[in-house]
C-alpha positions as CSV (number, residue, x, y, z in Angstrom):
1,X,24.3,-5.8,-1.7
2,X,24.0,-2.9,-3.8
3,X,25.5,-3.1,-7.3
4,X,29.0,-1.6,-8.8
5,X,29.2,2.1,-9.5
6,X,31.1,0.9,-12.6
7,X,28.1,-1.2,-14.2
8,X,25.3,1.2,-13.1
9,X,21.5,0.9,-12.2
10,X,20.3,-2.5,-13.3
11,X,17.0,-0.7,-16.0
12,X,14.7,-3.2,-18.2
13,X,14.9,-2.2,-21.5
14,X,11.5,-3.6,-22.0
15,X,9.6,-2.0,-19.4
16,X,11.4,1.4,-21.1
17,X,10.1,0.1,-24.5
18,X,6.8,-0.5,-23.2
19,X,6.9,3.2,-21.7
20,X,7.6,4.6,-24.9
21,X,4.0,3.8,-26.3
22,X,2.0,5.6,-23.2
23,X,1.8,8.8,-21.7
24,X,2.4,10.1,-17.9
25,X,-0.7,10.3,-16.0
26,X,-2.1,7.1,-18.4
27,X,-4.0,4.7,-16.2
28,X,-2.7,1.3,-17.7
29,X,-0.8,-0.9,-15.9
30,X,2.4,-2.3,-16.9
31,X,2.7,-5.8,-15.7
32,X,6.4,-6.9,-15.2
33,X,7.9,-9.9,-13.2
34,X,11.4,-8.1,-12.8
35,X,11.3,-6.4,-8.7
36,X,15.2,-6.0,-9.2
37,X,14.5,-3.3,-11.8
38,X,15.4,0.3,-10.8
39,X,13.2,3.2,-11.3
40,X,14.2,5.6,-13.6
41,X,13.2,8.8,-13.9
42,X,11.1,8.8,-17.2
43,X,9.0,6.1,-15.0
44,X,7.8,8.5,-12.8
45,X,4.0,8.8,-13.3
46,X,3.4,5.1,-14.5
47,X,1.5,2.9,-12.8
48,X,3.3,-0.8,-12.7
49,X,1.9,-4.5,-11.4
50,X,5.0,-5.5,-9.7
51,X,4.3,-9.1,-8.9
52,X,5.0,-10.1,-5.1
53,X,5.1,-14.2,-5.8
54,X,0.9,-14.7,-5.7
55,X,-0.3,-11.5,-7.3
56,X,0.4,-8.2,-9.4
57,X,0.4,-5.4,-7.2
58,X,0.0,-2.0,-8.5
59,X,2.5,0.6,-7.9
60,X,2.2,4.2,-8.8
61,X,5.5,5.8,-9.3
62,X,6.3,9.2,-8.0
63,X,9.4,11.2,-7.6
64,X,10.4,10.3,-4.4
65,X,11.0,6.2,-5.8
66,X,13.8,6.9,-7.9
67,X,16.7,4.8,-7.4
68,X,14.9,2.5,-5.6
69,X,13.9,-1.0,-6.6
70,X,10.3,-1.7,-7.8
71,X,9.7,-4.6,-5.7
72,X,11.1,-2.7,-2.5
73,X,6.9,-1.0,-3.0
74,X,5.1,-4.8,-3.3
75,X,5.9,-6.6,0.2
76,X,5.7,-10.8,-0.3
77,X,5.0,-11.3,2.9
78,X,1.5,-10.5,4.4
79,X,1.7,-9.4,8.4
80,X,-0.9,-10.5,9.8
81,X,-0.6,-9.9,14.0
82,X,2.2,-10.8,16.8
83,X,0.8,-13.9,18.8
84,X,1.3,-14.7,22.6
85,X,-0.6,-13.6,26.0
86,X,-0.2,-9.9,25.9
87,X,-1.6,-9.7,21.9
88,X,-4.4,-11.8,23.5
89,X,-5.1,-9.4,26.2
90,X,-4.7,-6.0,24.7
91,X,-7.5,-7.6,21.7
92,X,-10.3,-8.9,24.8
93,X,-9.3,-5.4,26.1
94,X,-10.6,-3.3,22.7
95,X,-13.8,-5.6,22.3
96,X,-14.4,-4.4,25.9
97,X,-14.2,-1.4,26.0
98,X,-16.3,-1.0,22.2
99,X,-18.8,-3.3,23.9
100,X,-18.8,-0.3,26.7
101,X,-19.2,2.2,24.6
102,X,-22.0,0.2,22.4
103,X,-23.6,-0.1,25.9
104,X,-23.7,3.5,27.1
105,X,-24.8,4.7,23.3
106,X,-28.1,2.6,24.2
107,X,-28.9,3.6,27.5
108,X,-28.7,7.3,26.5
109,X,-30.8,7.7,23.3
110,X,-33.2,10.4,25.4
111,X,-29.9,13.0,23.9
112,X,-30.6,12.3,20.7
113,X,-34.6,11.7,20.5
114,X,-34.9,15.8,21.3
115,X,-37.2,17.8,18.9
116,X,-35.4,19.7,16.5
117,X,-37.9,22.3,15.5
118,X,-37.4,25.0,18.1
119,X,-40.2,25.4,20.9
């Protein structure tokens, strides 16, 4: 749910404090717990550790971010693959298919054992 036009963006004041002290382009990262924080544009160039629950993740700001939220750029959740039959079949179907092309890469070296020196 997105927040009243009458109140404005939600903007930590200390993350705009902590931006006072560096410089665009600086390489420091600004740790900061708060995801729900907008980004402004004077944060554009920063690079922030937007914690996803387990870790700081680091975010570089660019123009294209503001307005948006900085934990919509650290995901909580890791994806790690769709289960079932067909996952299972299209994965034995790639290790196939790399185990044929492993297989014709060795029975062809003759290509690649050629002299290089001319005559």
């Amino acid at each position: 749910m997105s927040r009243s036009l009458k109140k404005g963006p939600y903007i930590n004041e200390k993350l705009i404090a902590k931006l006072q002290n560096l410089r665009a382009g600086d390489k420091t990262v600004i740790k900061t717990w708060d995801r729900g924080a907008s980004i402004t544009p004077e944060m554009v160039g920063f690079r922030f550790g937007v914690h996803d629950g387990r870790k700081h993740i680091e975010v570089l700001t660019t123009e294209e971010m503001v307005g948006h939220k900085l934990g919509e750029f650290a995901p909580t959740r890791k994806f790690l693959r769709h289960g079932g039959r067909m996952a299972r079949e299209e994965e034995a179907a790639a290790v196939a298919k790399d185990a044929q092309a492993v297989k014709t890469a060795q029975e062809t070296p003759e290509a690649s054992e050629k002299p290089k020196g001319g005559k």
